[in-house]
C-alpha positions in Angstrom: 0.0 0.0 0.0 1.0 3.4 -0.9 0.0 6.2 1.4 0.8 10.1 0.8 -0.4 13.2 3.2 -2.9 10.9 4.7 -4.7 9.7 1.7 -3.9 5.6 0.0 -3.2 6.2 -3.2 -2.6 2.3 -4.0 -2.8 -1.0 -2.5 -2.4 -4.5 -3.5 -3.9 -7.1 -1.3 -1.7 -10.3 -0.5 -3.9 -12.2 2.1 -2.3 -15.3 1.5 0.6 -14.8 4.3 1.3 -11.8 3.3 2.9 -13.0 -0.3 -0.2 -14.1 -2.6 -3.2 -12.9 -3.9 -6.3 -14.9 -4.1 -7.7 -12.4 -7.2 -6.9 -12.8 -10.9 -3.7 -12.6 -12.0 -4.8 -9.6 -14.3 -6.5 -8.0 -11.5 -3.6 -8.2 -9.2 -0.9 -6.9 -12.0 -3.4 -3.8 -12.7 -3.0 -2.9 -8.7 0.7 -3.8 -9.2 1.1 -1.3 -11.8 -1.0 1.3 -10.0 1.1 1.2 -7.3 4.0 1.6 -9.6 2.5 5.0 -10.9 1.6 6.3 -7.4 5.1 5.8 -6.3 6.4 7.8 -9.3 3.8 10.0 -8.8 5.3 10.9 -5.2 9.0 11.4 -6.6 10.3 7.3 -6.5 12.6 6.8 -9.2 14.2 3.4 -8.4 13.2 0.7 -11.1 10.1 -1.4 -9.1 10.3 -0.1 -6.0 7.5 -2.0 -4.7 9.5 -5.2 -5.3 12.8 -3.4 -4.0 11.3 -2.9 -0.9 9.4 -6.3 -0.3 12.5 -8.1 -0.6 14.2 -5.9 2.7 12.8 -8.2 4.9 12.9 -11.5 3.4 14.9 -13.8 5.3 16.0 -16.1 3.3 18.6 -13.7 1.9 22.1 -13.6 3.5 23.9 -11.5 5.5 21.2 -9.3 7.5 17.8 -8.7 7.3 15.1 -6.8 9.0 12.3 -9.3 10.1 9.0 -9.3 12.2 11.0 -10.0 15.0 14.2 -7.5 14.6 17.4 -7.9 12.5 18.8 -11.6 11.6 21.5 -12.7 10.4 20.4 -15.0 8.0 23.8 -17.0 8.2 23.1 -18.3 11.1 19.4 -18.0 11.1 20.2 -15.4 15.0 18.7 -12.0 16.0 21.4 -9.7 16.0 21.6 -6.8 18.3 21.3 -3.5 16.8 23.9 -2.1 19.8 27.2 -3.2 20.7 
């Protein structure tokens, strides 16, 4: 979902765990490409943001990530702490 000055200017459902969509493929790539129009619309550049940004937290993907439950180091599959 894409928010600006209070207002949601684009959403794409994923009830599926949070990854799939239970609509039509063709409906779910006509929200996908909404959202990729209100993000340029509010000054994102970067080439699929949407998909940029989903992939911060996934896991799976070594050294450190930012999960539901703090940063891991996915090496090791441990939280990290985020002070020395």
């Amino acid at each position: 979902m894409l928010y600006s000055k209070g207002k949601e200017l684009a959403l794409v459902e994923m009830p599926i765990a949070g990854l799939m969509s239970d609509e039509r493929a063709e409906i779910v790539a006509a929200k996908a490409e909404q959202l990729t129009a209100a993000m340029r619309k509010v000054g994102c550049s970067l080439n699929n943001a949407y998909m940029q940004h989903s992939l911060l937290a996934l896991v799976v993907i070594p050294e450190l990530r930012i999960s539901d439950v703090g940063l891991v180091d996915v090496t090791t599959f441990q939280k990290v702490d985020l002070f020395i």
